[in-house]
C-alpha positions as CSV (number, residue, x, y, z in Angstrom):
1,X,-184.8,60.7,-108.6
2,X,-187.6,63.1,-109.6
3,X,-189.7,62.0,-112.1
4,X,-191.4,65.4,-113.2
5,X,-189.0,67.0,-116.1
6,X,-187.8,70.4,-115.1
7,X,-188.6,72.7,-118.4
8,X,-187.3,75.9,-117.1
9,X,-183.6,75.4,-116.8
10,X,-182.2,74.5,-120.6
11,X,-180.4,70.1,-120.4
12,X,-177.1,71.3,-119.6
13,X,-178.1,73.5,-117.0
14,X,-180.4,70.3,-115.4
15,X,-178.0,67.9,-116.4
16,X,-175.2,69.7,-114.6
17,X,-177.7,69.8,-111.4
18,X,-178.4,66.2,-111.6
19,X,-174.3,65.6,-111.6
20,X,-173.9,67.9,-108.6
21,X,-177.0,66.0,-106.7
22,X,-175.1,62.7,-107.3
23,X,-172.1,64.2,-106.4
24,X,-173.4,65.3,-103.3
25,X,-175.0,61.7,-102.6
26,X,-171.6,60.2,-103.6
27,X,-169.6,62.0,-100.9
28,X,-172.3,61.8,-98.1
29,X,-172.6,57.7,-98.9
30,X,-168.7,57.9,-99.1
31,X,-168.7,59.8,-95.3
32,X,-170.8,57.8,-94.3
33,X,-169.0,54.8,-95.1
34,X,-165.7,56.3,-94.1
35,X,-167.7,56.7,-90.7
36,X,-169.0,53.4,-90.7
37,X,-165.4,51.8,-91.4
38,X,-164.0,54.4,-88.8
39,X,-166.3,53.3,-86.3
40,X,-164.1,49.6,-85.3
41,X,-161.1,52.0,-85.4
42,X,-162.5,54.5,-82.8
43,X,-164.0,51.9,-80.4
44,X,-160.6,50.5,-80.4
45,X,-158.8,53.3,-80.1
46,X,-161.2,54.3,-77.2
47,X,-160.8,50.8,-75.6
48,X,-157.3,50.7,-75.7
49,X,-156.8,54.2,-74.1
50,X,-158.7,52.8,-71.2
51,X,-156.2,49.7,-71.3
52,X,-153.4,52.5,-70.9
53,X,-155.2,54.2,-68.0
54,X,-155.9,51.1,-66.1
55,X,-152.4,49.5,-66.6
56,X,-151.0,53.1,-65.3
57,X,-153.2,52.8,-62.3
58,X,-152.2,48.9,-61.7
59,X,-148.4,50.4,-62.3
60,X,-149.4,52.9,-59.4
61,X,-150.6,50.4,-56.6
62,X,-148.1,47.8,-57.6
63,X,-146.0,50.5,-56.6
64,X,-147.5,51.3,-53.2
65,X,-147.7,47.8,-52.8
66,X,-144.6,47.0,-53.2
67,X,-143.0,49.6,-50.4
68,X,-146.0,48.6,-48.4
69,X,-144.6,44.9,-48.7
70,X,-140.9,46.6,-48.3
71,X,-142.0,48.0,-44.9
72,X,-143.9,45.0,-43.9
73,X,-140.8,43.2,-44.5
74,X,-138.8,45.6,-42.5
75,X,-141.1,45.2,-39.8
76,X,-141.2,41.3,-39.7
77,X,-137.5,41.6,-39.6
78,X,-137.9,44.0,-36.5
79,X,-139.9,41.6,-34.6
80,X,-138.3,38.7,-35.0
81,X,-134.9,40.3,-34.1
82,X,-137.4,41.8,-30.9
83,X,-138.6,38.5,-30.3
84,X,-134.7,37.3,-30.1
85,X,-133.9,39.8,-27.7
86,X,-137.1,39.1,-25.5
87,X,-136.0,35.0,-25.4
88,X,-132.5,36.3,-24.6
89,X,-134.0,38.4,-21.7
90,X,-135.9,35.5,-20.6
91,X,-133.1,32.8,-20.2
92,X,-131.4,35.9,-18.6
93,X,-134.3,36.1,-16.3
94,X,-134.1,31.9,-16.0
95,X,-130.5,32.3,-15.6
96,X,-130.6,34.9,-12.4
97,X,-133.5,33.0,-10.9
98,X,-131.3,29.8,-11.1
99,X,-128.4,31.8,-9.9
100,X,-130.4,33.1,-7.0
101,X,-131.4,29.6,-5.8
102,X,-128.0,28.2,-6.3
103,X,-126.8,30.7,-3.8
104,X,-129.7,30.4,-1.5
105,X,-129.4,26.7,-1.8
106,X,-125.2,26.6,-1.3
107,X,-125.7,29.4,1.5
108,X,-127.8,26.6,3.3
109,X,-125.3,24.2,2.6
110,X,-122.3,26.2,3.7
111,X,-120.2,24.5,5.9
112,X,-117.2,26.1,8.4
113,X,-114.7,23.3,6.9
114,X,-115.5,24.5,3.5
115,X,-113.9,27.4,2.0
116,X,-115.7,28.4,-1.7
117,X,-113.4,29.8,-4.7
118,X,-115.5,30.0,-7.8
119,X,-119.3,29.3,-9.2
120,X,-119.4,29.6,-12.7
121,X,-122.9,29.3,-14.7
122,X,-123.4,27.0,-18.0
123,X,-126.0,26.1,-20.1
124,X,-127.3,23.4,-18.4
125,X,-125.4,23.5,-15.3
126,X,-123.3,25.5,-12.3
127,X,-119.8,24.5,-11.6
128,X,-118.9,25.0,-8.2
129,X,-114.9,24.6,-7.2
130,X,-113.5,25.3,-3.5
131,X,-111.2,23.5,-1.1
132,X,-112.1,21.4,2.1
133,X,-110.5,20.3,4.9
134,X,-111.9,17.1,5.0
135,X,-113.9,14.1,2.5
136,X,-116.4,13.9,5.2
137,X,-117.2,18.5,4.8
138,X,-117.1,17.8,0.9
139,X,-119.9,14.6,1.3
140,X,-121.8,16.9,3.9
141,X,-121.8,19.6,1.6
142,X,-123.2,17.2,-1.6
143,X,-125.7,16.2,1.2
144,X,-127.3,19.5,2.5
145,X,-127.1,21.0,-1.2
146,X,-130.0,17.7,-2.2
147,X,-131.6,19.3,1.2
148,X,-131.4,22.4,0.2
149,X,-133.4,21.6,-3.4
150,X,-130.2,21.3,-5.5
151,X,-130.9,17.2,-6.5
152,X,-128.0,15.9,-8.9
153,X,-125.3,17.6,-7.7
154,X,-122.0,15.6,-8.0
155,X,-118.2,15.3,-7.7
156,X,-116.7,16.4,-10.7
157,X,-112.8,16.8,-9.6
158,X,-111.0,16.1,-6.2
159,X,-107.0,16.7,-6.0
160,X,-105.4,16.6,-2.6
161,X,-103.7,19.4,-1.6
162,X,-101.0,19.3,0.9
163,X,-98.5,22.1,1.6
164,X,-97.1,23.4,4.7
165,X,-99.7,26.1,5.1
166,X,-102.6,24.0,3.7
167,X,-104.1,20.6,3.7
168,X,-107.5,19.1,2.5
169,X,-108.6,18.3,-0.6
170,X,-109.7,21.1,-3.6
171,X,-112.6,20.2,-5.5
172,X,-115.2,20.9,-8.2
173,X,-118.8,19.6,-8.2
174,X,-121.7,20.0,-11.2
175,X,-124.8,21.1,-9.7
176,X,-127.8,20.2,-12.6
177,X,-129.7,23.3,-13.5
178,X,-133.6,23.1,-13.6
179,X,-135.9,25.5,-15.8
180,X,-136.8,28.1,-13.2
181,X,-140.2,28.2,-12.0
182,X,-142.5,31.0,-12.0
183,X,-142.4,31.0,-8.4
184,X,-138.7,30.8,-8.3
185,X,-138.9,33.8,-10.9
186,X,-141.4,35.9,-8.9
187,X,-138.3,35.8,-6.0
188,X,-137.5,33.9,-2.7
189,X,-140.8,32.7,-0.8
């Protein structure tokens, strides 16, 4: 407040001047505390509009994450279904490479008294059927196929046959199967 006295306006005049400069100080203390109360209220507002932006952009990459994850799934299930088909190939491979030494092993061991009917692969071993003339071509046979790298191989089944046209004895043997080897895989020596 001034201290000099204004003479030159009449009291209501001044008094109506010192009402309006209050007035005027009243509303700019009252913005100023309506600013300093809005303040809080803005700086939250502010924050939490940044909250909305970032869980928007989290939204956004969990999305892209998550058909990322879809394809990476899709592509695990790929190669594990690949990886089946390769160990399916590979026994396959196993299997030929036994079946090729079986036959180079019983085309060693073929004998003129020996007549073959059937070889039929399993898991873990061959079954070989046929008919001989004789006990003696059937234990020669046993023998040459343990010379000819076929160890284990045994009589599973022996029925005597005798009609007019033929006699000797049908048969079946089990012939163990080994893993091939990588030399045995490679082909014959």
């Amino acid at each position: 407040m001034n201290s000099a006295l204004d003479f030159a306006h009449p009291p209501a005049q001044r008094r109506r001047l010192r009402e309006r400069r209050f007035h005027h100080k009243l509303c700019v203390a009252a913005l100023l505390g309506i600013l300093l109360a809005a303040m809080p209220a803005l700086r939250l507002w502010l924050h939490q509009n940044r909250l909305q932006a970032a869980n928007a952009l989290l939204v956004q990459e969990t999305q892209a994450l998550a058909s990322a994850t879809e394809a990476v799934t899709a592509l695990q299930a790929r190669i594990a279904a690949l990886q089946q088909q390769v160990a399916q190939q590979q026994r396959l491979t196993e299997r030929r490479a036994q079946a090729g030494t079986l036959l180079r092993g019983i085309a060693q061991a073929s004998h003129p008294q020996i007549q073959l009917e059937r070889l039929q692969l399993h898991s873990d071993h061959a079954e070989l059927r046929g008919q001989a003339s004789s006990m003696q071509a059937i234990q020669d046979l046993l023998g040459a196929l343990t010379g000819a790298g076929l160890e284990g191989a045994r009589l599973l089944d022996l029925r005597t046959q005798a009609s007019a046209a033929v006699e000797g004895y049908a048969w079946s043997l089990s012939i163990p199967l080994q893993a091939a080897s990588a030399t045995d895989a490679a082909g014959p020596p």
